[in-house]
N, C-alpha and C positions, 0 to 999 in steps of 0.2 A: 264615265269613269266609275260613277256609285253603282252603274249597273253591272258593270264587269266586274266590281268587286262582290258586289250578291252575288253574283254566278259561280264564279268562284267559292265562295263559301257554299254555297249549296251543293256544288261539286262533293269537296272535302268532306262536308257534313254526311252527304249519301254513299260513300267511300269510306268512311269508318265507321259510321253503321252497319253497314252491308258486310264487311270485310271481322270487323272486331264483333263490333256490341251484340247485334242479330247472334251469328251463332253462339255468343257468350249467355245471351238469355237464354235459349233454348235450351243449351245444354245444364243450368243452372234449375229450369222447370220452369222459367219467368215468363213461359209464352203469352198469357193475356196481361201483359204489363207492355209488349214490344211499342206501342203506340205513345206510351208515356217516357219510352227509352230513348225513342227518335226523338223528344223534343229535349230529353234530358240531353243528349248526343251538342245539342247548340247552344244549350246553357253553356256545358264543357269547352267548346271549342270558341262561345265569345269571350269567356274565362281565359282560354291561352292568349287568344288577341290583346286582352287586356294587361295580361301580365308581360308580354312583350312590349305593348305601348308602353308601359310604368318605367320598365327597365330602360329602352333606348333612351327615352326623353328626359326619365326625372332623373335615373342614375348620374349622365353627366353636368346636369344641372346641379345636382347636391355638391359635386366635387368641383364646380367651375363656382360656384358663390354660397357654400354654405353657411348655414346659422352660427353652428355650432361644429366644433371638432369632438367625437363619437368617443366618450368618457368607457364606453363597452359594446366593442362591437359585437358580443355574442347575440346583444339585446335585438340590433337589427336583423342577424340571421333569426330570432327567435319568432321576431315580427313575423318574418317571410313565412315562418310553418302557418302561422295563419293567415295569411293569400292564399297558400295553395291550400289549405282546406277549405277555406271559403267559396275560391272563384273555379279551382281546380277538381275537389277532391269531394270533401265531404257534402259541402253545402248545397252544390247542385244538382247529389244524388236526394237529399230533402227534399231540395225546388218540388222537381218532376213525382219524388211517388208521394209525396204529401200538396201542397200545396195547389197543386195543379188541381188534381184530382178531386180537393177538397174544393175551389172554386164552382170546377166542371159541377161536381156533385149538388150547390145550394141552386146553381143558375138552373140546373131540373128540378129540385124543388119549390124554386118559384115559379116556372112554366105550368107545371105541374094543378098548380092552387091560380093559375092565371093572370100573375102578376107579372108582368114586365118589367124590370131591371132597370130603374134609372139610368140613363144614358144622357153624358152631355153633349157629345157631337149633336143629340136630337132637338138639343135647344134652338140651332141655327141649320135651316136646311143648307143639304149642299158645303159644311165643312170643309175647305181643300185638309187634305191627312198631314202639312205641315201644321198648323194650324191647330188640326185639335189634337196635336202631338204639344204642342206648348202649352193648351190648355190643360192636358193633363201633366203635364211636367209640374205646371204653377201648382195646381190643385195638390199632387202629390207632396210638393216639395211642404206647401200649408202645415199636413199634415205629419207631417216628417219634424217640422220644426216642433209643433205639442207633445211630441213622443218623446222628443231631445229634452225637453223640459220638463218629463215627469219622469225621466230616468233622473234626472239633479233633483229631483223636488220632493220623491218618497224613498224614502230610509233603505229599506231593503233593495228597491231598486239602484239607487247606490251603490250599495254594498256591491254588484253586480258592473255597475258598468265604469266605477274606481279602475277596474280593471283598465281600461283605454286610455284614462288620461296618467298613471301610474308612468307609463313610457316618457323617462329624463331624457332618452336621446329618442326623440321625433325625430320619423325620418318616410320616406317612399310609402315602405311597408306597415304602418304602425294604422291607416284606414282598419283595417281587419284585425286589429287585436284586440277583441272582444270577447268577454264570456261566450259560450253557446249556447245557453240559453236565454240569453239576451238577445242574440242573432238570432236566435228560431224564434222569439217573442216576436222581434221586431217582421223578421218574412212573413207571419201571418199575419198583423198589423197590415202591413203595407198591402200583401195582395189581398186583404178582406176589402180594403178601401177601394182599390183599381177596380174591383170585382161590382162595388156598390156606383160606381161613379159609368162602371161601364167601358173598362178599359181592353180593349184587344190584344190576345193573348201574343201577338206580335208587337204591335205596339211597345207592352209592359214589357218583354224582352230588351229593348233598346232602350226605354225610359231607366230601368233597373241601371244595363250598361253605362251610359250616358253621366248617370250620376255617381258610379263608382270611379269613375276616370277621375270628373272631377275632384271626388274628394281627396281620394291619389294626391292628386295635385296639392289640394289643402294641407296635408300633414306632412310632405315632403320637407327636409330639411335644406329648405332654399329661403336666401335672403329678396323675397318675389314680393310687391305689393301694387296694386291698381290703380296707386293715385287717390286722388280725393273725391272726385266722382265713382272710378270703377270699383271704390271696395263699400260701394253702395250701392252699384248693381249685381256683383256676384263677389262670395267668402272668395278672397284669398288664404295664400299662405299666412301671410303676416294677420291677416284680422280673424282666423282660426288658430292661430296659435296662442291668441290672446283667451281664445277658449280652456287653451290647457294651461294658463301658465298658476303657480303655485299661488296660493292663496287668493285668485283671483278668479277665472274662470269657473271653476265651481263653489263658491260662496258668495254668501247675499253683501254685498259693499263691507266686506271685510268684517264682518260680525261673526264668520267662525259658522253662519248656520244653514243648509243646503239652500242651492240659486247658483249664481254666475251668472254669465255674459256670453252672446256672440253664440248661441245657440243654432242660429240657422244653418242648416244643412248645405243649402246651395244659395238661396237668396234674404240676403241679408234686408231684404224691405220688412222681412217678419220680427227681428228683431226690431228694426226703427218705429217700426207701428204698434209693438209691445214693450217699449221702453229697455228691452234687454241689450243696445248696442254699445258696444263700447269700442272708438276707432282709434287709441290710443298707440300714435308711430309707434310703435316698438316691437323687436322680438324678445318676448319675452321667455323665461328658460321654466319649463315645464315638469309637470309633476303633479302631487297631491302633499298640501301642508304634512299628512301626517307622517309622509315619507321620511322629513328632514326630522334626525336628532335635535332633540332640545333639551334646556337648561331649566328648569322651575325657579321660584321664588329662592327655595331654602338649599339652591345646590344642587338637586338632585339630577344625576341626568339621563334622561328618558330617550329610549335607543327608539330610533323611526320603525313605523311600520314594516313588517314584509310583504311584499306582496308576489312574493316568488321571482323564480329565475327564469325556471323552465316551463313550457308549455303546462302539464298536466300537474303541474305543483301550483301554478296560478288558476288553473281549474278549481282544482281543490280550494285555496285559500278564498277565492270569489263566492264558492258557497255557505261556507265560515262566517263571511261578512255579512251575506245575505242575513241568515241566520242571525247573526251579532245585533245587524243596527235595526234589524225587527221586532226585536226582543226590546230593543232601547227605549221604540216609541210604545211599546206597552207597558 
């Protein structure tokens, strides 16, 4: 069956290449790029896969046991612009002419000087590829978790990635609402690592996949939780939500000063073995303290944050911030 379905996709993948993309680069003058278009062509196309799985699955999940009833729904359609730039549009025209290339380009740089590439499949002869597909999943996800935690941990970066947990109504789409610059931070973060570990440029295609579904899953507004052992082998909904909820998820035990809880990505053993877990039953309702109006000592009262409505106004406001809380800690 897994085989039929590769076939298939390989199909479709050489059939819109062939038919679309091919003559669109030629005719654009892209001809020594066609190579990096064919791979960008499957980025796109496990991009459409993904956002079809998202919708069958978690759409009627959200409305058969949601969290929450959607205080604005525009914020969900706003979500979704950022899926489809992400998984559809923008982001994996990045992937392929940057990232790729940039991999392609140090791995001859170190052939070159005759250095060999750290590889961990080489650690055990004979690997079966399920195998050292979880090794690199673990390994990635490691590192995945330290990046989540020095996005809460330094000022400017904050400022930046405020942007994600800002979404009051969590929902399917809300994985992908991130700065872009934050998102092209992180894409070269992560493929520099696959790159140093030795990961196969097939491979890191379905490890990428694989962990965007999940987290899909993670931010979906579903009353979803694993039990008492499973939300200590993999974030659920309910123990990732505990990452966004207001005054808690990103701040240090309520002191008001950056940290939080429940950091890991996919595998929640990294927070237990970092002391960052917090499995506290609850869904709790999401945001960033500074969102909520308050009241001061003498009266006064102090209107919440903005942090915009619309996509390119939360662009905007994200860089503002960046800028703000850099200036703070100097």
């Amino acid at each position: 069956m897994i085989q039929l379905l590769t076939d298939w996709f390989a199909q479709v993948q050489g059939w819109l290449f062939q038919t679309v993309i091919e003559p669109a680069m030629y005719y654009a003058g892209l001809g020594d790029a066609i190579e990096d278009a064919f791979e960008g062509t499957e980025w796109f196309l496990i991009g459409v896969c993904e956002v079809l799985l998202i919708f069958l699955v978690l759409r009627p999940l959200e409305a058969a046991i949601p969290v929450h009833a959607f205080t604005d729904k525009r914020a969900r359609w706003n979500d979704f612009i950022y899926t489809f730039l992400h998984r559809l549009g923008l982001f994996p025209v990045l992937v392929f002419f940057t990232l790729d290339p940039l991999m392609d380009y140090v791995a001859g740089l170190l052939r070159m000087e005759g250095v060999r590439p750290f590889n961990l499949e080489n650690l055990v002869t004979d690997m079966p590829p399920l195998v050292s597909f979880l090794v690199y999943f673990v390994v990635l996800d490691f590192f995945d978790y330290w990046y989540h935690r020095a996005q809460h941990g330094i000022g400017w970066w904050w400022g930046l990635h405020s942007l994600h947990h800002s979404q009051q109504n969590m929902n399917l789409w809300s994985d992908d609402r991130n700065h872009l610059l934050d998102d092209l931070l992180r894409d070269f973060y992560m493929a520099l690592i696959a790159l140093a570990i030795g990961v196969p440029p097939g491979q890191y295609v379905l490890l990428v996949s694989f962990s965007r579904i999940l987290q899909s899953l993670q931010h979906a507004n579903v009353r979803i939780h694993f039990g008492r052992i499973g939300e200590r082998l993999l974030v659920s909904p309910r123990y990732h939500r505990m990452h966004h909820a207001v005054g808690v998820g990103h701040e240090s035990q309520g002191k008001g000063t950056l940290g939080g809880c429940n950091f890991a990505v996919i595998l929640p053993i990294w927070d237990i073995l970092f002391r960052t877990a917090n499995f506290t039953p609850a869904f709790a309702q999401t945001g960033v303290r500074d969102q909520v109006t308050r009241t001061r000592a003498d009266g006064t009262v102090v209107p919440g944050r903005d942090y915009g409505r619309g996509f390119w106004q939360q662009q905007w406001l994200g860089l503002k911030r960046m800028v703000e809380f850099a200036r703070r800690v100097r």
